[in-house]
Structures are given as C-alpha cells and as structure tokens.
N, C-alpha and C positions, 0 to 999 in steps of 0.2 A: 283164753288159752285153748288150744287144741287138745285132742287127746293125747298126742304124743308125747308133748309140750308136758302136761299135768304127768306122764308117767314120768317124763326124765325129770321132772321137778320133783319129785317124790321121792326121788335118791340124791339129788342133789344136794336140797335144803338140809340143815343141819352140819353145816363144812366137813364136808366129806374129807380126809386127810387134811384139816387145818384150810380147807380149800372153801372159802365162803364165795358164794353166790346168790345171785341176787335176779328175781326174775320180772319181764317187761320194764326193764332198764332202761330211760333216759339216757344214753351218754354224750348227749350234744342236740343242738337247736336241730327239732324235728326228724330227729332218729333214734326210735327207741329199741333196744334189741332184746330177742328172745330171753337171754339168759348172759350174764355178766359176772367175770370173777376177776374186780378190780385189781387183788393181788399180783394178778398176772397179765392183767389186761387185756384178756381175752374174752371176745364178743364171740356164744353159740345162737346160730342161728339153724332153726330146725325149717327144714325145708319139706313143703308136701307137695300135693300136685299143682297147685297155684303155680308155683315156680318154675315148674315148665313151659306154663303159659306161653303164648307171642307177647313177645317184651317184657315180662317176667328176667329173663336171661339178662340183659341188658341193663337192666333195674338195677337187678343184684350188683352187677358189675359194676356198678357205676357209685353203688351203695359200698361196696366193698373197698375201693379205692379208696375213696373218702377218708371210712373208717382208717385205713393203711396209713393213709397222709395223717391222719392224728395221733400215731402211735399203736393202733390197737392190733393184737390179731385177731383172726377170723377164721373159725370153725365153722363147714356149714355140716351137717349130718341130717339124713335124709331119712323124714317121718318113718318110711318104711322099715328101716335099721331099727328106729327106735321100738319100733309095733313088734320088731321078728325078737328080739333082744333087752330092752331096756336097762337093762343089769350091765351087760358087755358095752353098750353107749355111754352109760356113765361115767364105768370105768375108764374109759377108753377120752373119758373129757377131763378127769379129774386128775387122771395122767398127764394129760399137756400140760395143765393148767399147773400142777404141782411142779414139771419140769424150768427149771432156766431158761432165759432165753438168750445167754451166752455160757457155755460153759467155763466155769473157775481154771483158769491157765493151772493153778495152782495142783488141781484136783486130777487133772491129767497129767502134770510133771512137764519139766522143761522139755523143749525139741530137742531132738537131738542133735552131738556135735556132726560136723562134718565128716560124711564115709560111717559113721558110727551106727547109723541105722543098714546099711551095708554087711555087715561082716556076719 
C-alpha cells in the first residue's frame, strides 16, 4: 500500500458509520481494488502520479467500465487530496458510501398532482 492508501486506511477500518471496508479487494478475475465497501458496492481507488502516466488514462478507463458493467461504483480520489486532508477524504468516501443509490420514493413523498407544483 502507498502512503496515502495506509492514511485513508487508518480512518476507514473499523466501519466508520456502519460503513465496512475492506482493503486490496479482489472483486473479480484479475482486478483487485484499493479499497471496497461491499454494502454499497463501491470500488475507491486512490490514484497517484502513476495514473497520469501515457496509458495509465486509458487503463483506468477501460478498468472503470468493467467494474460499471458489473454493477459496482467507482470513486477515484487523488493521492494528493488524501496527503492535503485525510480526515476530509474519508469523510467524504464514507458519505457515498453510506448514501443510497436510489433514493426512497417514499422518503421524498409523492410527485406532485398536476399544476400543483405551480401555484
């Protein structure tokens, strides 16, 4: 693991808001990702200067789709964020990851009737 990697791991671990995580996660034949929080199935991937590499870009891209087609999201946040912040990155991952990924019809209340949203 990187350094940035081991900071955000070090607020991650221990389920931060019921939010478990799980780090250098396998989640399919030959892609294992940074950081995993099955609940919500969401793949972080912390990105350094590798990643801007030539063809680094494209990788990603190509790694990100994948993951998309299998159901998963994908957060990338970038090493640097983590180094300036690690507190505010966390939060800020434990927040998605705690959010829905539709929200409850219910939770928001019915549309409104016709013209009713109008007056």
């Amino acid at each position: 693991m990187s350094y940035p990697e081991v900071l955000l791991w070090q607020r991650l671990r221990g389920s931060p808001q019921g939010m478990r995580f799980r780090r250098q996660h396998p989640v399919c034949d030959g892609i294992t990702v940074d950081f995993y929080c099955a609940a919500a199935r969401l793949v972080v991937e912390v990105d350094g200067e590798i990643h801007s590499a030539a063809g680094s870009l494209e990788r990603d891209a190509r790694r990100d789709a994948s993951l998309r087609a299998m159901g998963f999201r994908i957060l990338r946040v970038l090493a640097i964020d983590v180094l300036r912040n690690a507190d505010d990155a966390a939060s800020s991952i434990v927040a998605l990851a705690a959010a829905p990924l539709h929200p409850s019809p219910a939770a928001s209340g019915p549309p409104p009737r016709a013209g009713e949203d109008q007056e």
